[in-house]
Structures are given as C-alpha cells and as structure tokens.
C-alpha atoms as one frame of an Amber mdcrd trajectory, in Angstrom:
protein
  96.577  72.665 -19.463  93.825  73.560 -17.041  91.132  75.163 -18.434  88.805
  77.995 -17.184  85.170  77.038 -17.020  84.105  80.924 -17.788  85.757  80.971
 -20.999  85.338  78.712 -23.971  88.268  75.838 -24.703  88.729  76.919 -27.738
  89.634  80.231 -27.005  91.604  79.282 -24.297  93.685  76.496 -26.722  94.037
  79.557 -29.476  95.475  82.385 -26.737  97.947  79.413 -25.793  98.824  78.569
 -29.504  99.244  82.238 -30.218 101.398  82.827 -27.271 103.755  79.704 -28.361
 104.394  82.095 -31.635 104.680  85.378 -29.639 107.481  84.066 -27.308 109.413
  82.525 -30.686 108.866  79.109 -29.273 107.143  78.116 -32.908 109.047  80.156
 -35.236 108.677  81.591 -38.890 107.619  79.466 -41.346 107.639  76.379 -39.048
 105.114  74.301 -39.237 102.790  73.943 -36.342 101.697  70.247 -35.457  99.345
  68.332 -36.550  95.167  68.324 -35.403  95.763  64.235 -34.117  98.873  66.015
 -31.921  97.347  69.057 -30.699  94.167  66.985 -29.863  96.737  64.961 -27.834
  98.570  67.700 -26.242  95.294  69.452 -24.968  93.821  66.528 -24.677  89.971
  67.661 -26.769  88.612  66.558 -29.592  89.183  67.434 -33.037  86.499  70.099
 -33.563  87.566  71.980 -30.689  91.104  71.593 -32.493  90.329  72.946 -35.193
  87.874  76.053 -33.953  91.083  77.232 -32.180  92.987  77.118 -35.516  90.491
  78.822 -37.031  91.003  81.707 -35.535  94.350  81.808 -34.760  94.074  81.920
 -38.797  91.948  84.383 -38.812  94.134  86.539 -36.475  96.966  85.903 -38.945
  99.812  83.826 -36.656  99.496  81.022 -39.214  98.881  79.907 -42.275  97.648
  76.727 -44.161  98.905  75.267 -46.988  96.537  72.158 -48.361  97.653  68.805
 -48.068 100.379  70.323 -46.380  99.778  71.565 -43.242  99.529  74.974 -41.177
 102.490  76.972 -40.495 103.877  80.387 -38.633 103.262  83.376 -40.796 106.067
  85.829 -41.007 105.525  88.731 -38.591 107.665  92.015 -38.070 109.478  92.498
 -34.689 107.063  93.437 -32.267 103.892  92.324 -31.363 100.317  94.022 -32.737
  98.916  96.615 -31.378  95.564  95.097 -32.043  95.362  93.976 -28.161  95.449
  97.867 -26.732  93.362  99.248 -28.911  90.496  97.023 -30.142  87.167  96.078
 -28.437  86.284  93.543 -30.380  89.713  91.449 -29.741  88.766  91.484 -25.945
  85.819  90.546 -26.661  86.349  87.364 -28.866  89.126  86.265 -26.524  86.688
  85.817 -23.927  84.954  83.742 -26.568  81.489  86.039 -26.741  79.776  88.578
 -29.751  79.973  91.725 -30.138  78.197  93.425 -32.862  78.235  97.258 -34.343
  75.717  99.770 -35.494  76.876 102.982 -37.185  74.299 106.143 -35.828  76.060
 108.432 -37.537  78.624 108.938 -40.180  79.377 112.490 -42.121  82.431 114.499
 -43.179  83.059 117.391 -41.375  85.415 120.717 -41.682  87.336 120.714 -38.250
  86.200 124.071 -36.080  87.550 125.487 -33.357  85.909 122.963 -31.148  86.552
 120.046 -32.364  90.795 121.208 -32.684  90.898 121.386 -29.383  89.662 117.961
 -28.671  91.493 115.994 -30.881  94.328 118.255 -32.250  93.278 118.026 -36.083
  93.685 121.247 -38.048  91.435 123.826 -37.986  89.838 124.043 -41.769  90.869
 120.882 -42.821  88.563 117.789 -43.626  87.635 114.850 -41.511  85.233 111.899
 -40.970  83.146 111.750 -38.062  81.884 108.345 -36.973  79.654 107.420 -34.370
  79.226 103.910 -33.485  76.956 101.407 -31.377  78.806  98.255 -29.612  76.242
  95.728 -28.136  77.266  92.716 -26.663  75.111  89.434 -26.295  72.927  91.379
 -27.206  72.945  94.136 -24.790  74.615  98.051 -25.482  78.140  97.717 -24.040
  79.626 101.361 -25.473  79.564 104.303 -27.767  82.332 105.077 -29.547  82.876
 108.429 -31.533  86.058 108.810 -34.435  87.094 111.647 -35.902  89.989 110.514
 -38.727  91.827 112.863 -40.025  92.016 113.654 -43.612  94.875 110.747 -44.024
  92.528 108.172 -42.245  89.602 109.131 -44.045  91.136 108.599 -47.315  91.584
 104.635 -46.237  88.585 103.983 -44.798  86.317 106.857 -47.651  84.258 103.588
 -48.472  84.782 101.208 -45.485  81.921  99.285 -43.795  82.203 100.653 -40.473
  79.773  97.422 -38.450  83.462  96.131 -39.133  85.881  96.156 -36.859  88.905
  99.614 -37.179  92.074  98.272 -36.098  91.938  94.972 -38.233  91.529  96.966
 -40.888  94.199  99.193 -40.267  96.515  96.933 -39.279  95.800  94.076 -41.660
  94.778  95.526 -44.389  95.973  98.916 -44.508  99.441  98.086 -42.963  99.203
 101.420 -41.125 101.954 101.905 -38.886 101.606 103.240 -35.512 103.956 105.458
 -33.991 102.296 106.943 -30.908  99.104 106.814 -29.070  98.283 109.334 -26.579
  95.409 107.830 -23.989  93.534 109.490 -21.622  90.897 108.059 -19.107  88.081
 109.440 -16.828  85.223 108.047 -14.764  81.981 110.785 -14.781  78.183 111.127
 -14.446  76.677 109.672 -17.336  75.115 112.099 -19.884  71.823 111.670 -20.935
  72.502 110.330 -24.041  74.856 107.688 -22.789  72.162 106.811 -20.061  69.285
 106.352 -23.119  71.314 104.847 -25.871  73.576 102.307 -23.235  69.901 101.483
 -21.062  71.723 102.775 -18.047  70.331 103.517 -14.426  69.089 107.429 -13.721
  72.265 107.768 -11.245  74.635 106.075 -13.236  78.300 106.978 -13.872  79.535
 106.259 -17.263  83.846 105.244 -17.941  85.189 108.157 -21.122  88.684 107.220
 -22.634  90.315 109.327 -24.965  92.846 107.846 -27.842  94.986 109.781 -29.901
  96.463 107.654 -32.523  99.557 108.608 -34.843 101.135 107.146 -37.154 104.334
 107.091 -39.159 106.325 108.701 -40.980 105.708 111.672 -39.241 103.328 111.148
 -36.326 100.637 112.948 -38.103  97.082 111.794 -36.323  95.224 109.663 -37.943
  92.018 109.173 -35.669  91.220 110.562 -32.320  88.452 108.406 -30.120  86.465
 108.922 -27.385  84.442 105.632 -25.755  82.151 105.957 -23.666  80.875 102.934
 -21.496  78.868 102.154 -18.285  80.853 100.860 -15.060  79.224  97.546 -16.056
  82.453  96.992 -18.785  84.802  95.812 -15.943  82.271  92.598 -14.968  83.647
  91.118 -18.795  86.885  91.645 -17.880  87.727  94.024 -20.918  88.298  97.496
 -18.170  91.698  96.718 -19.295  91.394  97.823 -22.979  90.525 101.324 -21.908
C-alpha cells in the first residue's frame, strides 16, 4: 500500500479496512485478521494497527469479541449516509480535530420567514441551533439547524459540541429518505467575517440541506453552513 505523507497511516490503513467491508470483500460476521497479519499486510507496527481498528470500531464496520477476535458487524444494504452529510467524518478521515461550540440554542414557533427557508410549518414548534466548528484550532464554519418538531423530540436533551449525524444515524436509527442540497458562493456577511476571522473582502461558501426522512418524507432538519473559501485547502469542499 503506498501511503500519503499528508495524511496519517492510520487513517489511511482504516479508510482501506473499511472499504474491504463496503465492497463485501470481508463479509458479515467474518472475522477480520489478526493485529500480527494486518501489521504484515501493511507492513507498520502494532500500535498503528490497532489505532486504525479503533476507529473503524468506533465507526461501527466491526466488532470485537474478547479473546476472540474482531469481526464485520451486520449492516443494512446500502452504505451510510454519514460521508455526505457530516463535517466531522471529513475531517477525522484526514486524520485532524475538529471541535464544536454551541452560540445559540432556543425553541422557536416557525413564522412566515423562517417557512420559507426551510419549508417547516408555519405555527408549529422547532429547535434552532447555532453552532461553532473550529479546526486545529482555528474557526472553519458556522452552521445553523432548524429541526423540526420530529427532530427536536430526539435530540430535546442532546449535547450538541457532539457530532448530528452519528447521532442520528447510530443512535437514533433515523432513516433518510431525501435530502434536498443547495450551494452558493457570496460576499461574506459581517458576522461570518467576525466570528470565522475572515479578511474585509472576503467571500464566504453557504450550502443549504434539507433532510427528510421516512415514512413519509416529513423534514426533519434544514441547515445552512456557512464557511470561508479557505474549506477547499483541507480537502473537505466536497462535503458541501
């Protein structure tokens, strides 16, 4: 396997393990091989090894079993939608941090305004939640969710420095059934330039996402990101 110098091993050896379990080439309940074989196979040492399992745990492909081993988990047909529409997996498959800071959170009764832009009901209940992504360090993006009064019921007491669509898709088992995206490039408001530490003539990047879900493809949270240009130099311009 050759190895990219601008990402870490580890995450490289993990995307390749995952991608062996994606394609079917490790199947269901299989077990995977062993740390002394996978060592051999990409040819690193054991700690490396078994940083890449870690998280290909934590992602949920596989499972351990003590004194056992570590095998496939059982997954539904298809593949998660975790890739398109979280952040923060970009951002650890690249092998770097990314942390959150909630600036606002409140319920709110959806006006006339606020139907237009996402489609909720007028008069009806939902969460509004503002959030902070900062990378290394640094403010990456702003991201703004209004849930509807189905999404706010799951997440009423949920630690939003955590990241959504684990959550939802983990833990929540919420099932997708359209996503409606929409993507523009514009001068960057003021706000965006003072909270993201951007340049006076700055342009900022502002996606949309409309996300329904099943039975009945009722919404369950409209986004809106916003992000300097400066989001394409990590590679992630894709997830938006």
């Amino acid at each position: 396997m050759n190895y990219k110098p601008s990402i870490p091993v580890y995450i490289q050896i993990k995307n390749d393990i995952v991608k062996k379990i994606r394609s079917g080439q490790w199947e269901e309940n299989q077990k995977i091989p062993s740390e002394a074989k996978l060592m051999e196979t990409y040819n690193v040492g054991r700690g490396t090894i078994r940083e890449a399992i870690k998280q290909v745990v934590e992602e949920g492909y596989v499972f351990i079993k003590k004194g056992v081993g570590t095998f496939v988990s059982q997954h539904e047909v298809g593949i998660s939608l975790e890739p398109f529409v979280s952040l923060t997996y970009f951002i650890k498959m690249r092998g770097l941090t990314i942390k959150t800071k909630v600036l606002d959170k409140q319920e709110m009764i959806v006006d006339k305004i606020i139907s237009e832009t996402t489609g909720l009901k007028i008069g009806s209940k939902c969460l509004f939640v503002k959030r902070l992504r900062i990378l290394e360090g640094s403010p990456l993006a702003i991201e703004e969710f209004y849930f509807s009064s189905i999404g706010q019921v799951a997440f009423d007491d949920y630690d939003f420095t955590k990241p959504i669509s684990q959550y939802m898709f983990d833990k929540k088992h919420i099932k997708v059934s359209k996503m409606n995206m929409d993507f523009n490039i514009l001068e960057a408001t003021d706000e965006v330039k003072s909270v993201l530490e951007l340049n006076k003539n700055s342009k900022m990047i502002q996606s949309s996402r409309k996300v329904l879900v099943e039975p009945n493809d009722e919404i369950y949270y409209y986004l809106t990101f916003y992000c300097g240009e400066n989001l394409k130099h990590i590679g992630t311009d894709s997830f938006i």
